[in-house]
C-alpha positions as CSV (number, residue, x, y, z in Angstrom):
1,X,-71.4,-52.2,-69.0
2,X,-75.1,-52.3,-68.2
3,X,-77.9,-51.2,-70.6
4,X,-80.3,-49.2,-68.6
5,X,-83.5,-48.3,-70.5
6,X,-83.9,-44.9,-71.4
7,X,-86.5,-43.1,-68.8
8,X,-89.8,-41.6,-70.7
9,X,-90.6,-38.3,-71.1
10,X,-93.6,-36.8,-68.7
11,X,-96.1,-36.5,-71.1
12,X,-97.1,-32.5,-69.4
13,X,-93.5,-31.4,-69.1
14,X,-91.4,-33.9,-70.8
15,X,-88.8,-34.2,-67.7
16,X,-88.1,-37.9,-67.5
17,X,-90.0,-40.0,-65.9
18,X,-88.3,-41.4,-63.1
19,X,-90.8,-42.2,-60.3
20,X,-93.8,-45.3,-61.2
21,X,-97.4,-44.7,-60.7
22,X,-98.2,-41.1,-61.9
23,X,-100.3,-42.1,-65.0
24,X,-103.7,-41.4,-66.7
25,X,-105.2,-43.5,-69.2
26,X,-106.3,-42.0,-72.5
27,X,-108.0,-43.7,-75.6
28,X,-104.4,-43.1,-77.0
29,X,-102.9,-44.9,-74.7
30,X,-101.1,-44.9,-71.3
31,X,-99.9,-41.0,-70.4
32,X,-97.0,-40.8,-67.7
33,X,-95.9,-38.2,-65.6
34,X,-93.1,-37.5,-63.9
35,X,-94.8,-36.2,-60.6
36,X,-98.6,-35.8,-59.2
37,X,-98.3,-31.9,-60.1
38,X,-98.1,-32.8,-64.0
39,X,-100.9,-35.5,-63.4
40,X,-103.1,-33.1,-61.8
41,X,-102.1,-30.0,-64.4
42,X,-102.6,-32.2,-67.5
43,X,-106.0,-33.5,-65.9
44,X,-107.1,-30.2,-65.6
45,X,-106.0,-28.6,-68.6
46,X,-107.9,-31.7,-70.4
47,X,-110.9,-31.1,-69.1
48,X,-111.2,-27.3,-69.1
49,X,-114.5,-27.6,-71.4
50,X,-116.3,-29.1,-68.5
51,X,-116.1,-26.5,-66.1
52,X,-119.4,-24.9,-65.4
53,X,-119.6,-21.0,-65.4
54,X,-122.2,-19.3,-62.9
55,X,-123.5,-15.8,-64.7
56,X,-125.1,-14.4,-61.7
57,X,-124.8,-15.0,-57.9
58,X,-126.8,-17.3,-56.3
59,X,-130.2,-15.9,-55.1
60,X,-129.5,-16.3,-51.3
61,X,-126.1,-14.6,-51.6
62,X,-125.5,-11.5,-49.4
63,X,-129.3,-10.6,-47.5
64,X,-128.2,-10.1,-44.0
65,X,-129.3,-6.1,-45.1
């Protein structure tokens, strides 16, 4: 009989985590994931606020008239 330590949950998905390495440190804590797709998805989902919008085109767009 062995005891095998329940795997985590992917803190994006919640699949287990079964592969070491994907994680992210947060000020609560330690996040894991279960695969550099979550990582990257939770990473961008977090900072979604710090994405700069552009309102108008850039003044040397489009003069070859």
């Amino acid at each position: 009989m062995t005891n095998k330590k329940p795997n985590e949950s992917c803190a994006l998905c919640g699949q287990p985590v079964e592969i070491k390495g994907f994680t992210l440190p947060t000020n609560d804590g330690e996040n894991k994931f279960c695969c550099a797709g979550c990582l990257s998805i939770y990473q961008l989902l977090k900072n979604i606020n710090n994405i700069t919008i552009i309102d108008k085109p850039p003044d040397n767009e489009d003069k070859h008239q």
